[in-house]
C-alpha positions as CSV (number, residue, x, y, z in Angstrom):
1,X,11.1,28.8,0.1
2,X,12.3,31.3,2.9
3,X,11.6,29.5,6.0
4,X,12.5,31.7,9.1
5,X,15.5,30.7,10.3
6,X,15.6,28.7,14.0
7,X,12.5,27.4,13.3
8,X,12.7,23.3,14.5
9,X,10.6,20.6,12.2
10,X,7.8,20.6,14.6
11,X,7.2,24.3,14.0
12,X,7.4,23.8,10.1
13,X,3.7,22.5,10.5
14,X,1.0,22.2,7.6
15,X,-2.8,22.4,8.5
16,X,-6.1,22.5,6.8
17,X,-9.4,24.4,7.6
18,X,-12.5,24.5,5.7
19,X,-16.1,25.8,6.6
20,X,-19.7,25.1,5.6
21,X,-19.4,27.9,2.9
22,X,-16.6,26.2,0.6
23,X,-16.1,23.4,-1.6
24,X,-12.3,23.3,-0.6
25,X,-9.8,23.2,2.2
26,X,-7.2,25.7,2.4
27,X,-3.9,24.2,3.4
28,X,-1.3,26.1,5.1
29,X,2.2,25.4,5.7
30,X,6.0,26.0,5.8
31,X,6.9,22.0,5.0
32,X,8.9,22.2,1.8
33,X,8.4,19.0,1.2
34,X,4.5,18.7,0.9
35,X,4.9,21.8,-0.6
36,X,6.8,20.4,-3.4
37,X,3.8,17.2,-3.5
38,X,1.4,19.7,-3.6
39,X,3.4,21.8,-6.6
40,X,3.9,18.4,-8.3
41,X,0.0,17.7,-8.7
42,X,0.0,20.6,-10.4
43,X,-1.6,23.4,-7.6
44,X,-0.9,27.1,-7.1
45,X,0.8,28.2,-4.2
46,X,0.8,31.6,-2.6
47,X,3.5,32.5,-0.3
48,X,3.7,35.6,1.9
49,X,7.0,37.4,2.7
50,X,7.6,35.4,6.3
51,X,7.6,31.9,3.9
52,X,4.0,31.0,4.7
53,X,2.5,28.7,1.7
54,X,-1.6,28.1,0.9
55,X,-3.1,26.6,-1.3
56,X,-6.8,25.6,-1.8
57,X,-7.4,21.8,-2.5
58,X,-11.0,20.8,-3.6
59,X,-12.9,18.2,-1.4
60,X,-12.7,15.5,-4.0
61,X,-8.9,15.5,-4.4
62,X,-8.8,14.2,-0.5
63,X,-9.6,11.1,0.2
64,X,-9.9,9.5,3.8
65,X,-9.5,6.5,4.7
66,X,-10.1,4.1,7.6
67,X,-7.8,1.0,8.5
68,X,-9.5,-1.8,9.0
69,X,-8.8,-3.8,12.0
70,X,-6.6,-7.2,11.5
71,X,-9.0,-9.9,11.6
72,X,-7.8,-12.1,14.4
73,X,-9.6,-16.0,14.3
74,X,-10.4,-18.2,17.5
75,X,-8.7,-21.9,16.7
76,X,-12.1,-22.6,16.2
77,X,-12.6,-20.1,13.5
78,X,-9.6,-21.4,11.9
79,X,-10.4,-25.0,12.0
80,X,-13.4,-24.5,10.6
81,X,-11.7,-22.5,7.6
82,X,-9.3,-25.1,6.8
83,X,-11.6,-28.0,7.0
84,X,-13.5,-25.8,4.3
85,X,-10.2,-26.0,2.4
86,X,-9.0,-22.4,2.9
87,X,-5.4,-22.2,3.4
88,X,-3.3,-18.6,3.6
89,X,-1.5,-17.3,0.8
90,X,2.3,-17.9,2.3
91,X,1.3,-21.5,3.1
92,X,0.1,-22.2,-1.2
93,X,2.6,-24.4,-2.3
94,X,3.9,-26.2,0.3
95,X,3.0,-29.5,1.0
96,X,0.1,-31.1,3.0
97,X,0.4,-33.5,5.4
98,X,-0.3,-36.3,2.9
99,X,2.6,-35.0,0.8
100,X,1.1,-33.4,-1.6
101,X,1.2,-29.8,-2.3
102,X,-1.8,-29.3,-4.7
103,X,0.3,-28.4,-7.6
104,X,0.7,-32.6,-8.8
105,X,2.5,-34.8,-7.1
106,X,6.1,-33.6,-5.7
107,X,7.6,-37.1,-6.4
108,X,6.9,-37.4,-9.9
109,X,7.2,-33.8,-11.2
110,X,5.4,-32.7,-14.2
111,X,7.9,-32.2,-17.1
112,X,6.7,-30.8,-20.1
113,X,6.7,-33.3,-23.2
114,X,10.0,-32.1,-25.4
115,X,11.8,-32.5,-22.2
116,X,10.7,-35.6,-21.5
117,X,11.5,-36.9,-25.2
118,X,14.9,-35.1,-24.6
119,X,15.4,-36.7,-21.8
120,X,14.8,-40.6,-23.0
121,X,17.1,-39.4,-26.0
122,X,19.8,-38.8,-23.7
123,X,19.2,-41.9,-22.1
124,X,19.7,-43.7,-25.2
């Protein structure tokens, strides 16, 4: 791609336009690298002589998205979940307060039953 030269990053912008008549947004750019995105899903580019790109992208290949706020709990809120037995997914496995984690009893382990017999063997 011929990118003028003494052009900074800012300047090697990409932009999309679209109007009520088309099912598509043309995208224009001089970014090599969502250039080479765009090439890689498998669209045609046109380039003019300065080192322009287009290329026309159908509405349904864009999708947008909103982020959805953090959901932020009064001690209230968070009370009232744990009493309901909801607990957060770093805290599964740890132990409760009346040392047990919910997955058996950490003092007596679960062991499978050939290592158990293996082990009385050994003890033998």
């Amino acid at each position: 791609m011929k990118v003028p030269q003494g052009l900074s990053k800012m300047e090697q912008e990409t932009f999309c336009r679209t109007d009520g008549t088309h099912q598509e947004f043309d995208v224009y750019g001089r970014d090599p690298v969502f250039k080479r995105r765009m090439e890689k899903r498998g669209y045609t580019m046109k380039e003019d002589s300065q080192g322009l790109w287009s290329v026309k992208i159908p509405f349904k290949a864009i999708w947008v998205r909103s982020t959805k706020p953090k959901r932020t709990l009064t001690p209230e809120q968070r009370a009232q979940l744990i009493s309901r037995g909801f607990r957060r997914g770093k805290d599964v496995g740890k132990t409760k307060p009346d040392g047990k984690s919910g997955l058996g009893d950490p003092q007596t382990p679960e062991r499978p039953e050939s290592m158990q017999k293996s082990m009385e063997s050994a003890d033998a």
